[in-house]
C-alpha positions in Angstrom: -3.8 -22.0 11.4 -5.5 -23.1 14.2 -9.1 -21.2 15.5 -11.0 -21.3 18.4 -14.8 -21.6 19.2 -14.9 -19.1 22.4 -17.6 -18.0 24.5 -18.7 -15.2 21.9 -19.5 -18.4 19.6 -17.0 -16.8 17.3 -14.3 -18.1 15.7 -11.0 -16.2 16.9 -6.8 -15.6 16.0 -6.6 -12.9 18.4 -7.7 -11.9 21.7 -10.3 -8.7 21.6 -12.1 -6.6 24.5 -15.5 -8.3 23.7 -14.0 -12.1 24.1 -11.9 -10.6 27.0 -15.3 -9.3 29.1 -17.1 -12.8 28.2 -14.3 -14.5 29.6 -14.0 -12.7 32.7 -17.8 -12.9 33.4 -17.8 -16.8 32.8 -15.1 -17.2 35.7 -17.2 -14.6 38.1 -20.2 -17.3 37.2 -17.9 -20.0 38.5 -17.5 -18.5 41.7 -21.2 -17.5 41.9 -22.1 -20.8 41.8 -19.7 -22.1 44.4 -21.0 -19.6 46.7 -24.5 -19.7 46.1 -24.3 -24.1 46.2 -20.7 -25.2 48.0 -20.6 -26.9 50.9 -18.1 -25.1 52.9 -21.2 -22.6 53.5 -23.1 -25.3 55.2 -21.9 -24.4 58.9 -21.7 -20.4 58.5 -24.2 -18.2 59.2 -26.8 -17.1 56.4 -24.9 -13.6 56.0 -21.6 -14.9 55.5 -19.9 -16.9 52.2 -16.3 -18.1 52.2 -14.4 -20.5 49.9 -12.1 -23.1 50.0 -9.6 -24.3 47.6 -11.7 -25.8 45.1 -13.9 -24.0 42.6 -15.8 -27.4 41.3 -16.2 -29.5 43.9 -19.5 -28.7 45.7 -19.4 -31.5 48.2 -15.9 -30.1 49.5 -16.4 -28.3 53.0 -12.8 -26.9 53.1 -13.1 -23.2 53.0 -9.7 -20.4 53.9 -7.9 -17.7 52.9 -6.4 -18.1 50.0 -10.3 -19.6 48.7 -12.3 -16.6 50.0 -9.5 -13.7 48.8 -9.9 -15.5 45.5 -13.8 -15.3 45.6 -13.3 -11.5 46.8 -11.0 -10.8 44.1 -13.1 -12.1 40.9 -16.4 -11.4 42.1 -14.9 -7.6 42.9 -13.6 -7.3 39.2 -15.8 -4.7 36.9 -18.9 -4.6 36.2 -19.7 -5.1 39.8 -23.6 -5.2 39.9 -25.8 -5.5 43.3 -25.8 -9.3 43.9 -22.1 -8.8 43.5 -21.9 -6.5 46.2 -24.0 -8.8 48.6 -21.9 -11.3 47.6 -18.8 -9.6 48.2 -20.3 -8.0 51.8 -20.9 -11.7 52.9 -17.2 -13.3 52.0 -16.2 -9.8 54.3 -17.7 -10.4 57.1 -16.4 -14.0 57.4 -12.7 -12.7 56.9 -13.6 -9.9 59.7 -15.6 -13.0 61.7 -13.5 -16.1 61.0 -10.8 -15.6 64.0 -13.9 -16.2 66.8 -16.2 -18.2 64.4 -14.2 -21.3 63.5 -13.4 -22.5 66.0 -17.1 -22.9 67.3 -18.4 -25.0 64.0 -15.7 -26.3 62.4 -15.7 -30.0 63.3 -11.6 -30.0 63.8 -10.4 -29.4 67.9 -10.8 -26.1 69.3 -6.8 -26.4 69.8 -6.4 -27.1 66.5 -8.3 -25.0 64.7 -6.9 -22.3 66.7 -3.4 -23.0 66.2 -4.2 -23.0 62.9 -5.8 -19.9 63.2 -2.8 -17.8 64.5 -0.3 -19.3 62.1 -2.3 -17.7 58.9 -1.5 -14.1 60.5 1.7 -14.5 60.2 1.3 -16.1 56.6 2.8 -13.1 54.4 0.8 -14.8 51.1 -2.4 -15.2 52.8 -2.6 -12.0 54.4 -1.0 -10.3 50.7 -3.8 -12.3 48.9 -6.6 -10.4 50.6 -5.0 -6.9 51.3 -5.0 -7.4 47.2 -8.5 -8.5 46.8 -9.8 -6.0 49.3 -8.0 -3.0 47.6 -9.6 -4.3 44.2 -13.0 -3.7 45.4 -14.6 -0.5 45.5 -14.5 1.6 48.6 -17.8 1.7 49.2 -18.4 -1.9 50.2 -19.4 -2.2 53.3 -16.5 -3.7 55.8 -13.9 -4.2 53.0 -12.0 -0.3 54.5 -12.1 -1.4 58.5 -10.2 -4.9 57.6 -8.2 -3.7 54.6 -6.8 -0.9 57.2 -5.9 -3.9 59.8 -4.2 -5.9 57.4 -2.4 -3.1 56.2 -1.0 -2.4 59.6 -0.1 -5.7 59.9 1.7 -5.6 56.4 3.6 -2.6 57.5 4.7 -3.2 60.7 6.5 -6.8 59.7 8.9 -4.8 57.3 12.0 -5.9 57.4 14.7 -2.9 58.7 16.8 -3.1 55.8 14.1 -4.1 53.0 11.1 -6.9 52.1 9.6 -9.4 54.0 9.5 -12.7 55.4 6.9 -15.5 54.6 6.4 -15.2 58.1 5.8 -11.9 58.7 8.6 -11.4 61.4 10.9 -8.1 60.7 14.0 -9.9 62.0 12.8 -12.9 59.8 15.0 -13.7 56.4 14.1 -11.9 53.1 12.2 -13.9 50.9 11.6 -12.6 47.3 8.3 -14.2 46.1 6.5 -13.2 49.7 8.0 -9.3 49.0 7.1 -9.3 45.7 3.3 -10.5 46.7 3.5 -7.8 49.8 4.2 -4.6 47.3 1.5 -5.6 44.8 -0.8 -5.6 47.5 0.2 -2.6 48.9 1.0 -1.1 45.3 -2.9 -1.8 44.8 -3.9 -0.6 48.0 -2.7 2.7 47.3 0.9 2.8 49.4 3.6 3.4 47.7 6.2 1.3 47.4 10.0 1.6 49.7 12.4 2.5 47.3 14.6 0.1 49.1 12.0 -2.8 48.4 11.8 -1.8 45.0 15.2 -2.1 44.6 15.4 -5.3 46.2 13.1 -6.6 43.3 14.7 -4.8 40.4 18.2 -7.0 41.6 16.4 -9.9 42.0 14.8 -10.1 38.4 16.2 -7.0 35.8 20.2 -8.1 37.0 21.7 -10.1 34.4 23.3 -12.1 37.4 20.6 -12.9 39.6 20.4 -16.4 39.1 18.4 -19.4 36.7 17.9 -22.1 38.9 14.3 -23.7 38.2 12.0 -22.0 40.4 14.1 -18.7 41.1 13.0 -18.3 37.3 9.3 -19.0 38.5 9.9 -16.4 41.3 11.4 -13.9 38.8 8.5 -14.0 36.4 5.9 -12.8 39.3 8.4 -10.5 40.5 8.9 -8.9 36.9 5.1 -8.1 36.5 5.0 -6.8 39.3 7.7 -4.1 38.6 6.3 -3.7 35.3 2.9 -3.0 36.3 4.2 -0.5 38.8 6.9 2.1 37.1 6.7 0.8 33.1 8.5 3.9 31.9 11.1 3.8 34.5 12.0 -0.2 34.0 11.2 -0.7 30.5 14.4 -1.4 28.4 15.6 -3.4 31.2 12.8 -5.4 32.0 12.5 -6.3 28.2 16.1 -7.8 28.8 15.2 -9.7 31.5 11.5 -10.8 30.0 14.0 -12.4 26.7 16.2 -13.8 29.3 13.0 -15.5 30.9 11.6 -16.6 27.9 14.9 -18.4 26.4 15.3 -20.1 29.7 12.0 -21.4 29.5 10.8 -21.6 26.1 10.8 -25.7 26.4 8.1 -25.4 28.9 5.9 -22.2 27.8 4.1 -24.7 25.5 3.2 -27.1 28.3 0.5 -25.2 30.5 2.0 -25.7 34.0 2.6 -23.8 37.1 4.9 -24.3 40.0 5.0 -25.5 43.8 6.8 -23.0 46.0 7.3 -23.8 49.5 7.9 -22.3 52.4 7.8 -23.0 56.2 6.6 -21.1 59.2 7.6 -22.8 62.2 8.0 -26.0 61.8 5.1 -26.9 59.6 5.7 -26.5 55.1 3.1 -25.1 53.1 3.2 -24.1 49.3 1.7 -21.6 47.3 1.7 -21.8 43.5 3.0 -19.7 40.7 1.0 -20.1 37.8 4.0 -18.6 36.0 3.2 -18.9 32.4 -0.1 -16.6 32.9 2.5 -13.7 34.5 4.7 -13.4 31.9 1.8 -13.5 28.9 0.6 -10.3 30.9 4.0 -9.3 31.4 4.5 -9.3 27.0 1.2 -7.5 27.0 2.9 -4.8 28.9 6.0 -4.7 27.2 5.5 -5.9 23.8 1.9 -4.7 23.2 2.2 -4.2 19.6 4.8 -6.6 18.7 5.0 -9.9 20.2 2.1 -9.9 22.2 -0.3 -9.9 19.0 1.4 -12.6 17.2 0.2 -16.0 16.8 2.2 -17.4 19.6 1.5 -15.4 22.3 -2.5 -15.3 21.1 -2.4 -18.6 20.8 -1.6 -19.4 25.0 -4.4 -16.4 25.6 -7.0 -18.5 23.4 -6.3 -22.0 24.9 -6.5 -20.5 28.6 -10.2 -18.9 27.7 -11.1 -21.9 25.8 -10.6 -24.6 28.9 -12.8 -21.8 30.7 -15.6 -22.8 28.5 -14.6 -26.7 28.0 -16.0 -29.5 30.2 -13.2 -29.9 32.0 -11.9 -26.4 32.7 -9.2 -24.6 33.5 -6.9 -26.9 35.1 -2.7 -27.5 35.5 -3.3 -31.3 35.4 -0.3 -32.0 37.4 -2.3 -30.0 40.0 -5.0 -32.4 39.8 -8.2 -32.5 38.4 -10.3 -29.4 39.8 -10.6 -26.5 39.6 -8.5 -24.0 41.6 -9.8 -21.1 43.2 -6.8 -19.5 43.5 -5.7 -20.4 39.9 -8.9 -19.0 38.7 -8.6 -15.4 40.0 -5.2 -15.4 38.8 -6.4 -15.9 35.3 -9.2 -13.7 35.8 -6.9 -10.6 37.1 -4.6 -11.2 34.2 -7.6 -11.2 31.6 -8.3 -7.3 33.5 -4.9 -6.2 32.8 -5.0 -7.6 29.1 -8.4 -6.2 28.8 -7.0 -2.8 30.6 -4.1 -2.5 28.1 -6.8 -2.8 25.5 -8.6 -0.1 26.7 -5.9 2.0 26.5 -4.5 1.6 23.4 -6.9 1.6 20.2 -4.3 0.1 18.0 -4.9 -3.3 20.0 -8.4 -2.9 19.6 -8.2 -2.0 15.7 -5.7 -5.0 15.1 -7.6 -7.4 17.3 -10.7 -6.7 15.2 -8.6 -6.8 11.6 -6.2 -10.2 12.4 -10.1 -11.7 13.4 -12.2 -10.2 10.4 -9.6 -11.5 8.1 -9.2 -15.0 10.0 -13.3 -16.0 10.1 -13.0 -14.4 5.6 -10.3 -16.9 5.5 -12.2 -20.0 6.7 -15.7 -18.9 4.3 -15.1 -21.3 1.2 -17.8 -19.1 -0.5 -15.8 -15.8 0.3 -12.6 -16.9 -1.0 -14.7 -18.6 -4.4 -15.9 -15.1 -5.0 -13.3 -13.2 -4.0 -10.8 -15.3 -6.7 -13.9 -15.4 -8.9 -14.0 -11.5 -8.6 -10.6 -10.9 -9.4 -10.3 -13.6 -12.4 -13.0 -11.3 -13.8 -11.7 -8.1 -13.1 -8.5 -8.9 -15.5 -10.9 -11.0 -18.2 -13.0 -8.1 -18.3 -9.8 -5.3 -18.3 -8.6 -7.2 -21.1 -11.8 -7.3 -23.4 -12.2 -3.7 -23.2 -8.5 -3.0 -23.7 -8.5 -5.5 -27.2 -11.9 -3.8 -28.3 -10.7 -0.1 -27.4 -9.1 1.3 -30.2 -5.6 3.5 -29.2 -5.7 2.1 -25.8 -2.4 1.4 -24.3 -1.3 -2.1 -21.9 -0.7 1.1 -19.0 -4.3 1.7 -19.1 -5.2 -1.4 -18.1 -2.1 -2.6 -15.9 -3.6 -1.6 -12.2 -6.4 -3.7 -12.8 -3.9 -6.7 -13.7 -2.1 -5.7 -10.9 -4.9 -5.4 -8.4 -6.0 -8.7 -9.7 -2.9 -10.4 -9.5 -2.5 -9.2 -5.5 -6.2 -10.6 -4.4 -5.3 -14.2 -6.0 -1.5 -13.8 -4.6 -3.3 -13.0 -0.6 -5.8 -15.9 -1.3 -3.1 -18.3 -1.9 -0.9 -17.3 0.9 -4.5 -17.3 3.8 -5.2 -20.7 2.0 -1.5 -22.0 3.5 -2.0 -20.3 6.4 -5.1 -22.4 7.4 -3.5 -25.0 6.7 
């Protein structure tokens, strides 16, 4: 069995709240330093912060919305101390400034920039992303309840009539599953609840056995699972436990390949993509449904552990088909998922008890001395059971037989750990 050397310079099998908070704090770090040293801060004013799509390349003056939601997001996330606050105030007022700002220092065209400029209003994923971000930081930030209400309006008023939304925001626009999906987690978060009708709309789309398996419908399902998980457990349960096996056998192959997928979209007559770092929604998604089960066995440990550990590698956390940095986005995706696992641990103590048992017994397992005297101990248990039973007159084999028995146990365990590491 394999272990890994984690942040807590621990060796671990299993996932467990302390590893969980390291993890989380090493992405905030990320970002910290990105803010505190990147480049795309270079032309803003000394109150303001934003990000772009990078979170390692510090020569990279790119900054936008899906960078600086991400940056909101993760910095937001508990324990929020006060340089997080400032931090978080001055990535605020940039959203709240950005529209009449950019176009006076960027060094694009003024026509350019804003064109560019009124087509991310209308981009259902952007505007999703922050309305998320904003609604995950405390209320008392100052700016965050002024533009969370404005995008909310803007949310709600490009409804479609009969249900969802369109990547474009346009209520006569077509339905499009991924960008409704994003909308109602946003709002979910934000404290509105969700249409029925757009609830149903997702339940069809990913719980009905006939909704389709195409390649990256099934990417769109995953995110669209988690979402209805997260939002009404009890009510979707059995069936979303149907549909999480259904997802799981149709991509099995590539669960053991870290990847995400490309998912485009168009609003007028430009593409753009957003990605769906698939494989980290549906470990949440098992950690919801399968908390006790699955999600604690080796294989679904095993993809937590290798995510954390390329937090704390060299390299980092990358989908190398993505390229070689670091994505912001990415990284707040993997950071919100490491809440909800570390927020399903808080509220169950059985996750927490078997976390901290599967572990203890792991980092006994690799000690050579341990397991020496542990098979040294029970060798001498029955040598010495069996002295005094020969030397005790009138003494019977029953007297003497849990001894053997507790003997024979210990040695039987330290043979089946010492295949196990292996």
């Amino acid at each position: 069995m394999t272990h890994f050397s984690l942040p807590a310079k621990r060796k671990y099998t299993c996932v467990d709240l302390l590893l969980l908070d390291d993890s989380v704090e090493e992405i905030k770090s990320k970002f910290r330093t990105l803010l505190r040293a990147g480049a795309q801060n270079k032309d803003l004013p000394e109150d303001m912060r934003a990000a772009g799509q990078y979170l390692n390349k510090y020569d990279f003056t790119q900054r936008g919305m899906f960078g600086t939601a991400a940056a909101i997001l993760t910095i937001a996330a508990s324990p929020l101390d006060e340089r997080d606050v400032d931090l978080v105030e001055s990535l605020i007022r940039y959203c709240v400034a950005r529209e009449l700002l950019e176009p006076t220092v960027s060094k694009e065209a003024v026509d350019v920039v804003r064109s560019r400029l009124a087509i991310e209003k209308t981009d259902a994923f952007k505007t999703a992303d922050m309305v998320y971000s904003l609604a995950s930081c405390p209320s008392a930030v100052t700016g965050r309840e002024a533009l969370l209400s404005a995008l909310l309006d803007r949310l709600r008023g490009a409804r479609r009539p009969s249900a969802g939304w369109s990547v474009d925001l346009r209520p006569a626009g077509e339905c499009d599953l991924l960008a409704t999906a994003h909308v109602v987690r946003a709002l979910a978060r934000a404290g509105v609840q969700p249409d029925a009708a757009d609830l149903r709309l997702l339940s069809q789309a990913c719980l009905d056995d006939t909704s389709g398996t195409s390649g990256q419908l099934l990417y769109v399902r995953s995110f669209a699972l988690l979402v209805l998980v997260r939002l009404d457990l009890r009510r979707v349960r059995r069936d979303a436990r149907r549909a999480f096996r259904g997802l799981l056998s149709d991509l099995d192959k590539s669960l053991n390949i870290p990847s995400e997928a490309n998912y485009e979209y168009t609003i007028g007559a430009r593409q753009y993509y957003v990605r769906i770092p698939w494989q980290l929604y549906l470990i949440e998604a098992c950690a919801w449904l399968y908390p006790w089960t699955r999600f604690v066995s080796w294989r679904w440990q095993r993809h937590v552990l290798s995510i954390i550990e390329a937090l704390d590698s060299p390299h980092g956390f990358v989908y190398e088909a993505s390229g070689s940095f670091e994505s912001t986005r990415t990284h707040a995706v993997v950071s919100d998922t490491l809440q909800g696992l570390r927020d399903q641990y808080s509220r169950s103590q059985y996750l927490g008890t078997a976390s901290t048992l599967i572990n203890s017994a792991s980092r006994l397992s690799s000690s050579r001395p341990a397991m020496i005297t542990i098979g040294g101990g029970a060798v001498g248990l029955a040598g010495y059971s069996a002295y005094e039973w020969l030397g005790t007159t009138g003494s019977s084999f029953a007297d003497v037989a849990p001894n053997f028995i507790a003997s024979a146990v210990t040695l039987v365990l330290q043979y089946v750990v010492s295949k196990l590491r292996r």
